[in-house]
Biopython code that builds the backbone (N, CA, C, O; Angstrom):
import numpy as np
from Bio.PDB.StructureBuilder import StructureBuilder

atoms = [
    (1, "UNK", "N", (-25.955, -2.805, 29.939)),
    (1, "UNK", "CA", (-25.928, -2.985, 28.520)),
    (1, "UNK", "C", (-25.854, -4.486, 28.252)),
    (1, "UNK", "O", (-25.020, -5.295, 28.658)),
    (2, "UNK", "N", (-27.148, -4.705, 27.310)),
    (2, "UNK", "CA", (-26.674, -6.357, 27.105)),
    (2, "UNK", "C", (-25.724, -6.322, 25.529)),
    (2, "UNK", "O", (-25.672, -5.468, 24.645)),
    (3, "UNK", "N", (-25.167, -7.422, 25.658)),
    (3, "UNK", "CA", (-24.682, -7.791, 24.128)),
    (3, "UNK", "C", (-25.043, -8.914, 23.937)),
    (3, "UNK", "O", (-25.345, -9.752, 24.787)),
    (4, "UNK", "N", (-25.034, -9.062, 22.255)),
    (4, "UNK", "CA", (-25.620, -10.702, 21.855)),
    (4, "UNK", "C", (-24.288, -11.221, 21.304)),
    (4, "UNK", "O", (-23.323, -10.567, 20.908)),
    (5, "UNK", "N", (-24.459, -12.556, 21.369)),
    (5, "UNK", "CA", (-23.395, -13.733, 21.272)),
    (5, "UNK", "C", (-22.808, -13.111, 20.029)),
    (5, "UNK", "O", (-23.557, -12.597, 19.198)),
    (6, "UNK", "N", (-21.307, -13.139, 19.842)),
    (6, "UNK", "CA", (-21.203, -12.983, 18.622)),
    (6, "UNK", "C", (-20.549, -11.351, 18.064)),
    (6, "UNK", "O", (-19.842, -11.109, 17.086)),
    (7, "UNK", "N", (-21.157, -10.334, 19.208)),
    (7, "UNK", "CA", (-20.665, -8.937, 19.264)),
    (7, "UNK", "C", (-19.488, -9.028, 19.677)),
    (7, "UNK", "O", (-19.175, -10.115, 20.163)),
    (8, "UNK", "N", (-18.607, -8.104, 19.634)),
    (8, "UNK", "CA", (-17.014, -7.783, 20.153)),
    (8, "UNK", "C", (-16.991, -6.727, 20.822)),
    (8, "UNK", "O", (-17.617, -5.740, 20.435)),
    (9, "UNK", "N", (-16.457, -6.725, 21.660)),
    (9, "UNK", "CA", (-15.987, -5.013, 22.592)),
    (9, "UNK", "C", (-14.877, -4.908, 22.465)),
    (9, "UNK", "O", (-14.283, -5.986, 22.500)),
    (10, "UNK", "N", (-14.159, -3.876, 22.294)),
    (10, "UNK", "CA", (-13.236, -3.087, 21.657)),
    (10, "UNK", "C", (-12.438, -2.416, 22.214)),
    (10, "UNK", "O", (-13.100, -1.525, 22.747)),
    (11, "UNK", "N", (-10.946, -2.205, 22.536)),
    (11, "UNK", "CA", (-10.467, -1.342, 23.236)),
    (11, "UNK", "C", (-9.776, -0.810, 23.057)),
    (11, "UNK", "O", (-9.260, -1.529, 22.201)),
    (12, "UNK", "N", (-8.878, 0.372, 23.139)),
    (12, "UNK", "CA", (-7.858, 0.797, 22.531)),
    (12, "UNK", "C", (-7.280, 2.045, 23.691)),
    (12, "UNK", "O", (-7.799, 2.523, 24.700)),
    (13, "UNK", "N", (-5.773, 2.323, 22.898)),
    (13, "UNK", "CA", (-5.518, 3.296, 23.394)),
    (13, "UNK", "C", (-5.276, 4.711, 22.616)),
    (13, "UNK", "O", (-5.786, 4.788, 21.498)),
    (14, "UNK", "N", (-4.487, 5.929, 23.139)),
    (14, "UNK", "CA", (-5.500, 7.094, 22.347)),
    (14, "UNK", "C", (-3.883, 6.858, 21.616)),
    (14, "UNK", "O", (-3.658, 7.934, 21.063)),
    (15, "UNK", "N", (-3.212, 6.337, 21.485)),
    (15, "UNK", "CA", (-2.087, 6.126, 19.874)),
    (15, "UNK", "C", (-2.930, 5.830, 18.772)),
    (15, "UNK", "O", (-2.877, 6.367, 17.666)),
    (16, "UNK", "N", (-3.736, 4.914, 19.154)),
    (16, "UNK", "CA", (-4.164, 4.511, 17.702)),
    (16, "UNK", "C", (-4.757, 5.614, 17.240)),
    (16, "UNK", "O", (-4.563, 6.065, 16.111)),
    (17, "UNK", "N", (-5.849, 6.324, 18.471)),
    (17, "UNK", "CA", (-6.863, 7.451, 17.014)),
    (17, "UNK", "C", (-6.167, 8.777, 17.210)),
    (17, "UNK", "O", (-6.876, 9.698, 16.807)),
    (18, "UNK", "N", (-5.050, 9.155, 17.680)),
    (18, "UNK", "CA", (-4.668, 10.837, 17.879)),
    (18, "UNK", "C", (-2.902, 10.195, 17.413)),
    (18, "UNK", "O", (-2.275, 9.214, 17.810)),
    (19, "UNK", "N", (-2.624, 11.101, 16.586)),
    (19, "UNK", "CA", (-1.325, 11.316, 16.028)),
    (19, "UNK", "C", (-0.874, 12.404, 15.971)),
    (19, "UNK", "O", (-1.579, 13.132, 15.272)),
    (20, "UNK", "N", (0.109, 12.959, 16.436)),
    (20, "UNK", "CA", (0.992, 14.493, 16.493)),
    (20, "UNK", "C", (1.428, 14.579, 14.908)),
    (20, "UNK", "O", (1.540, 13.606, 14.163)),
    (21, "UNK", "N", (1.605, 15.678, 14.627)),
    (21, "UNK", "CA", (2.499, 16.142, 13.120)),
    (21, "UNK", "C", (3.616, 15.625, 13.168)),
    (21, "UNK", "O", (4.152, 15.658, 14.275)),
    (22, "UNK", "N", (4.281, 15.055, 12.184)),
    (22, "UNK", "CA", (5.568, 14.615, 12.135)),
    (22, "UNK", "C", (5.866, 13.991, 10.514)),
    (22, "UNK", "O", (4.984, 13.516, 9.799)),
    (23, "UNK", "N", (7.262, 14.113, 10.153)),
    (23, "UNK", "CA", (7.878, 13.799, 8.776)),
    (23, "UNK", "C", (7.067, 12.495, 8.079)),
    (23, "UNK", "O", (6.981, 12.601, 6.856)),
    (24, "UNK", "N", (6.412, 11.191, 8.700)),
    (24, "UNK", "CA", (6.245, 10.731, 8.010)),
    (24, "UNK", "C", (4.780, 10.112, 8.100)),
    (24, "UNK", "O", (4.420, 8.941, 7.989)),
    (25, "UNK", "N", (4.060, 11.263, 8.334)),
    (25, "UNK", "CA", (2.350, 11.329, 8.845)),
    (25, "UNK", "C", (1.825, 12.602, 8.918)),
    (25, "UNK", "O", (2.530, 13.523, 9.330)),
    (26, "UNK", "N", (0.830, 12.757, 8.618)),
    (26, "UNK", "CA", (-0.284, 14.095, 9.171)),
    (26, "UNK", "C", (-0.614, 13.781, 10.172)),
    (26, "UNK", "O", (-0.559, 12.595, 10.498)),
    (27, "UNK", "N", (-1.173, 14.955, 11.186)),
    (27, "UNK", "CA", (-1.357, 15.013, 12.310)),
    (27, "UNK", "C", (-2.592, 14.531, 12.347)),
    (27, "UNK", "O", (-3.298, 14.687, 11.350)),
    (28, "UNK", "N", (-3.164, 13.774, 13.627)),
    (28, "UNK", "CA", (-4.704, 13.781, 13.702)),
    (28, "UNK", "C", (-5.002, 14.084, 14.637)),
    (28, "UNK", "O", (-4.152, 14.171, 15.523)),
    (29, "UNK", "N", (-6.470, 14.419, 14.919)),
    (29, "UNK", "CA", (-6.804, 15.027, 16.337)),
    (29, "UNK", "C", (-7.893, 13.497, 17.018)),
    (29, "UNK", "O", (-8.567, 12.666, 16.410)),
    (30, "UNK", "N", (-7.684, 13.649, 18.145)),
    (30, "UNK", "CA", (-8.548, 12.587, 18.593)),
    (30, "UNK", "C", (-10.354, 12.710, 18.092)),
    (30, "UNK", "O", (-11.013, 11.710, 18.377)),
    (31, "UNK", "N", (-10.894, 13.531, 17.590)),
    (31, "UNK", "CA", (-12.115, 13.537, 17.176)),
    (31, "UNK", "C", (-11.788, 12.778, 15.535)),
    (31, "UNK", "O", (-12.460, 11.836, 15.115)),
    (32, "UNK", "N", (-10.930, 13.247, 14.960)),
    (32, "UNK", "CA", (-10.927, 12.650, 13.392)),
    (32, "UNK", "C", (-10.637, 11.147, 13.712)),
    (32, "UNK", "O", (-11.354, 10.314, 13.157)),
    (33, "UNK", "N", (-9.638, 10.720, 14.567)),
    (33, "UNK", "CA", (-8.732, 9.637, 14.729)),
    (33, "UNK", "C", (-10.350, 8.764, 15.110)),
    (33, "UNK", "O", (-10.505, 7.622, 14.675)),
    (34, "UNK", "N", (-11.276, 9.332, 15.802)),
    (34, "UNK", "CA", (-12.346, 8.309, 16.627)),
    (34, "UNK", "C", (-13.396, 7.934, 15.362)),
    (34, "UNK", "O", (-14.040, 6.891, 15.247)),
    (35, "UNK", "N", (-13.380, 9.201, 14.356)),
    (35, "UNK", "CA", (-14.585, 9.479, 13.601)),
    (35, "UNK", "C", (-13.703, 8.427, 12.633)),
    (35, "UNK", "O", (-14.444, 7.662, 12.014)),
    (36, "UNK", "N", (-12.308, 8.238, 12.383)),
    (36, "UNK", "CA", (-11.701, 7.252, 10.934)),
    (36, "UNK", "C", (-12.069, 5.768, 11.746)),
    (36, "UNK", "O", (-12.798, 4.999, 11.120)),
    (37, "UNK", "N", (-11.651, 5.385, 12.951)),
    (37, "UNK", "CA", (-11.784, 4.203, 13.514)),
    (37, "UNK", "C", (-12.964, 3.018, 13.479)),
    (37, "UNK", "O", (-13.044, 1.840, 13.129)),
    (38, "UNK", "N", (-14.244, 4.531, 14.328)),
    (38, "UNK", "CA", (-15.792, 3.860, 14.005)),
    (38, "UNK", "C", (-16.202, 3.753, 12.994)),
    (38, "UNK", "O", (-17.273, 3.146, 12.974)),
    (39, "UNK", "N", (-15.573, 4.309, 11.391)),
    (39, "UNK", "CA", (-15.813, 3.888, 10.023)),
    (39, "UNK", "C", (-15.118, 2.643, 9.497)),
    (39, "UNK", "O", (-15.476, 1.790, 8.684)),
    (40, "UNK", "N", (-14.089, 2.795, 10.166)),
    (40, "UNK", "CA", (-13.062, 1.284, 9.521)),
    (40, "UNK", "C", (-13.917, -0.083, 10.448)),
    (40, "UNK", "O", (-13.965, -1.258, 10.087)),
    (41, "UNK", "N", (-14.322, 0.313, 11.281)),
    (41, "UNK", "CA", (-14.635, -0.893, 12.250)),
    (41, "UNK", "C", (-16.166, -1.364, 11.898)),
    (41, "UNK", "O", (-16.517, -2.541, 11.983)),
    (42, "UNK", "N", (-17.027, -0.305, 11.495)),
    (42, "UNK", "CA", (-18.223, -0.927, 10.807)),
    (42, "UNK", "C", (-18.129, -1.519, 9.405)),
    (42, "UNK", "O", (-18.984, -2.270, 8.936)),
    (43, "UNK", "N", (-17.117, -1.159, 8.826)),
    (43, "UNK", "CA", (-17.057, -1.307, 7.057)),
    (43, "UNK", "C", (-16.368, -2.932, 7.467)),
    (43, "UNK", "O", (-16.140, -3.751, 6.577)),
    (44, "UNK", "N", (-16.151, -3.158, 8.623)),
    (44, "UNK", "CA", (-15.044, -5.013, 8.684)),
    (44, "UNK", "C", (-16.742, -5.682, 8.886)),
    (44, "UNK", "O", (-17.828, -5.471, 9.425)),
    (45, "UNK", "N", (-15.831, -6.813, 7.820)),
    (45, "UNK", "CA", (-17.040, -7.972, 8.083)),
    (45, "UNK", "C", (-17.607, -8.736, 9.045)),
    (45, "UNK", "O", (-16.940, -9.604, 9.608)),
    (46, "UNK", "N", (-18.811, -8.528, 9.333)),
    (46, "UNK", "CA", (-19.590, -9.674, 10.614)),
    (46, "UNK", "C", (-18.647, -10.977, 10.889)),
    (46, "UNK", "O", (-18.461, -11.831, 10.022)),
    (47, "UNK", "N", (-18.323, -11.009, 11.623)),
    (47, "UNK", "CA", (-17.635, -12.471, 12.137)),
    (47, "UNK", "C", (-16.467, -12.640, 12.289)),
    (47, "UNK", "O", (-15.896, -13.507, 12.951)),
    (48, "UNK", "N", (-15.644, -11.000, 11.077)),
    (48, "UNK", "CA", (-14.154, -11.344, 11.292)),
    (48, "UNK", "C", (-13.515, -11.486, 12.730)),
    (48, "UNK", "O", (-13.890, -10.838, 13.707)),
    (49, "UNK", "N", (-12.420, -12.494, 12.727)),
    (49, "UNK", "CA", (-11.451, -13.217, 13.992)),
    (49, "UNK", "C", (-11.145, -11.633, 14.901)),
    (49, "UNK", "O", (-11.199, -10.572, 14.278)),
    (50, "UNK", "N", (-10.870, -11.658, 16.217)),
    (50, "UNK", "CA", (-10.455, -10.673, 16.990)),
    (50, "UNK", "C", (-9.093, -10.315, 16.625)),
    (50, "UNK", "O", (-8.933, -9.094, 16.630)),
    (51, "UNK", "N", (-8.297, -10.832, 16.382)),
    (51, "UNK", "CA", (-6.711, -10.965, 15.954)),
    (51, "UNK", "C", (-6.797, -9.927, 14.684)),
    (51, "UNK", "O", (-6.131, -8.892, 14.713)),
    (52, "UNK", "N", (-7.532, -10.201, 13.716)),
    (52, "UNK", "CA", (-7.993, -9.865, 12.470)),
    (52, "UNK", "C", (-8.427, -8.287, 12.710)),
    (52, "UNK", "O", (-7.812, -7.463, 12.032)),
    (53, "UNK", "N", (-9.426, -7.809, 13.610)),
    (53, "UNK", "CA", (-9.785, -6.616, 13.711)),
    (53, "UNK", "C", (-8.930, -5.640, 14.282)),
    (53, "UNK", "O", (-9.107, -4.433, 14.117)),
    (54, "UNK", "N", (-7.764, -6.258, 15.127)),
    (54, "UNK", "CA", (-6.662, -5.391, 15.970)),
    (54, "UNK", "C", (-5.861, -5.181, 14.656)),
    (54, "UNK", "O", (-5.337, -4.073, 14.539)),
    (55, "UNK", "N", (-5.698, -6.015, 13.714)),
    (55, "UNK", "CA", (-4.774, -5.976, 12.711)),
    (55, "UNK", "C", (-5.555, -4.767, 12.002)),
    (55, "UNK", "O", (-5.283, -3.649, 12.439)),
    (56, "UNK", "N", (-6.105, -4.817, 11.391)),
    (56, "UNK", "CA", (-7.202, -3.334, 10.516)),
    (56, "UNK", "C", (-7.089, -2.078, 11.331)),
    (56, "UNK", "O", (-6.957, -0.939, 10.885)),
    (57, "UNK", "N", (-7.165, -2.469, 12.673)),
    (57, "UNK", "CA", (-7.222, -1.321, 13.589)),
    (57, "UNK", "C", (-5.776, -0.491, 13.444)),
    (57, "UNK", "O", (-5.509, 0.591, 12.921)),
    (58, "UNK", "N", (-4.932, -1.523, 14.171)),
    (58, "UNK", "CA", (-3.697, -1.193, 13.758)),
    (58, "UNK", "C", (-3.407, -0.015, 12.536)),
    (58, "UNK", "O", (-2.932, 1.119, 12.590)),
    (59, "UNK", "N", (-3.855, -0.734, 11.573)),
    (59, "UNK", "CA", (-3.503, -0.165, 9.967)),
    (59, "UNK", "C", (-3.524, 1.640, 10.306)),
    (59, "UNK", "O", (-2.609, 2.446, 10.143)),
    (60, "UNK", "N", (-4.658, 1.825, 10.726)),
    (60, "UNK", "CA", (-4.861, 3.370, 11.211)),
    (60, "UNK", "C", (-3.238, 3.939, 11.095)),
    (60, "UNK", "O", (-2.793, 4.490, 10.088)),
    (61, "UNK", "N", (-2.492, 3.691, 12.295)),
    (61, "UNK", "CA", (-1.307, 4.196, 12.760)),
    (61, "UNK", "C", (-0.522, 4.626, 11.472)),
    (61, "UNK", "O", (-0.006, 3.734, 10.798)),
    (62, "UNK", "N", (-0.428, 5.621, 11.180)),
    (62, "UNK", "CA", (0.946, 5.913, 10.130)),
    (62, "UNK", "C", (2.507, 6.226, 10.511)),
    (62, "UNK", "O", (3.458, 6.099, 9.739)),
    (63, "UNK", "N", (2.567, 6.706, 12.002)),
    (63, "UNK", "CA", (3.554, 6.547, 12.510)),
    (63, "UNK", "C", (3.722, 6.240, 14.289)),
    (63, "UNK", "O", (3.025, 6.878, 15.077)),
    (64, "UNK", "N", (4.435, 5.498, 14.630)),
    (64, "UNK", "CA", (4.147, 5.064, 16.125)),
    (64, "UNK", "C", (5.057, 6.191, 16.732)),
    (64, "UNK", "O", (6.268, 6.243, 16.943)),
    (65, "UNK", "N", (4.006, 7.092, 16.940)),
    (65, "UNK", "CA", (4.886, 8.024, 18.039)),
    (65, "UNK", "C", (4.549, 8.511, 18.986)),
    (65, "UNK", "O", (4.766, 9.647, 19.407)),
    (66, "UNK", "N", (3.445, 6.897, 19.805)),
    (66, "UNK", "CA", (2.743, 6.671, 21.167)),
    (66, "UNK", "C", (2.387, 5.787, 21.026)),
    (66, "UNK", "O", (2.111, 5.472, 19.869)),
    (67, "UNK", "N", (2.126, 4.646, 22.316)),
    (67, "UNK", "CA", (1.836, 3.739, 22.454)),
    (67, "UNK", "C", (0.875, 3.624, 21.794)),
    (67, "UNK", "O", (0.095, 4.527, 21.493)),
    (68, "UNK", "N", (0.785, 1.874, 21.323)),
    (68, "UNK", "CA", (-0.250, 1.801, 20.221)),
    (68, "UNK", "C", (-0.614, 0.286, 21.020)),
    (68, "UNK", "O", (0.256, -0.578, 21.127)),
    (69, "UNK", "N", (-2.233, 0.065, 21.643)),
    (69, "UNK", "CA", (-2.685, -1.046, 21.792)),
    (69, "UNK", "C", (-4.247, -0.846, 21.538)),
    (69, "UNK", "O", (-5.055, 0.081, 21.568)),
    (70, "UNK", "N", (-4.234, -2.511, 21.216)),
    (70, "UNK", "CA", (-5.834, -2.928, 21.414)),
    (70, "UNK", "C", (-6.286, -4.257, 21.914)),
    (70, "UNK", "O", (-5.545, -5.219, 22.117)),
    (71, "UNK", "N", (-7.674, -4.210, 22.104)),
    (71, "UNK", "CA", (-8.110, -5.065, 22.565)),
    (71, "UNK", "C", (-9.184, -6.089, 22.076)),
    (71, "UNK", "O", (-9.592, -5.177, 21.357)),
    (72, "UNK", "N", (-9.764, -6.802, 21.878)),
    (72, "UNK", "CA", (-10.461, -7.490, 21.021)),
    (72, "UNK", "C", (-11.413, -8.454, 21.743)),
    (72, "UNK", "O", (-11.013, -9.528, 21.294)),
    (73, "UNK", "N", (-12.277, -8.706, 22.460)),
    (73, "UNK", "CA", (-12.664, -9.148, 22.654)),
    (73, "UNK", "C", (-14.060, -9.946, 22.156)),
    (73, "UNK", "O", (-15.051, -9.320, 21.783)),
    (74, "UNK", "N", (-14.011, -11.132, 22.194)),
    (74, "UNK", "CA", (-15.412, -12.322, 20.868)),
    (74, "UNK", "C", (-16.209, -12.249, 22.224)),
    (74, "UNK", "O", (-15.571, -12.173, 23.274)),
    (75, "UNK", "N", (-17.509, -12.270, 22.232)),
    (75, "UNK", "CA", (-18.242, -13.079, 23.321)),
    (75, "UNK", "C", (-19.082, -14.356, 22.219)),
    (75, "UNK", "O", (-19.268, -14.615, 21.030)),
    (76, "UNK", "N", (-19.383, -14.859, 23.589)),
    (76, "UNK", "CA", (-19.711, -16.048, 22.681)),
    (76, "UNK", "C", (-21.088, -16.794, 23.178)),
    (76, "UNK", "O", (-21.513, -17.776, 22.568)),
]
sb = StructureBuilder()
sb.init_structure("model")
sb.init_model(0)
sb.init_chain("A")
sb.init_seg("    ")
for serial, (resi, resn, name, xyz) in enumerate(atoms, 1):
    if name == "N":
        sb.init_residue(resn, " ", resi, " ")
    sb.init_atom(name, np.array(xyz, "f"), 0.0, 1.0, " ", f" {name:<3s}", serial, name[0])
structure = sb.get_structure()
């Protein structure tokens, strides 16, 4: 796979897109959690900072009740 200068690769773990039921969140299933993610991540603007997109990503989470990381990578 090539990428052009300027693309980001992306990483995460399954906290961010799958959430269990609990008091202060709805549950999500890892198909909704993937299908909300790849919408939030195309709707961010061309160029925004890597720091910037983990932060949006982040936002997803309504409650941390699993590890929650990402990854961000600029090529350049």
């Amino acid at each position: 796979m090539e990428l052009a200068p300027g693309s980001q690769l992306i990483g995460f773990t399954d906290g961010l897109i799958e959430q269990p039921g609990a008091a202060t969140g709805p549950a999500r299933d890892v198909d909704a959690g993937t299908h909300a993610l790849v919408e939030l991540v195309t709707a961010l603007p061309v160029g925004m900072s890597a720091p910037d997109v983990c932060q949006a990503m982040t936002a997803l989470v309504s409650a941390r009740l699993d590890d929650v990381a990402c990854l961000v990578v600029q090529l350049d």
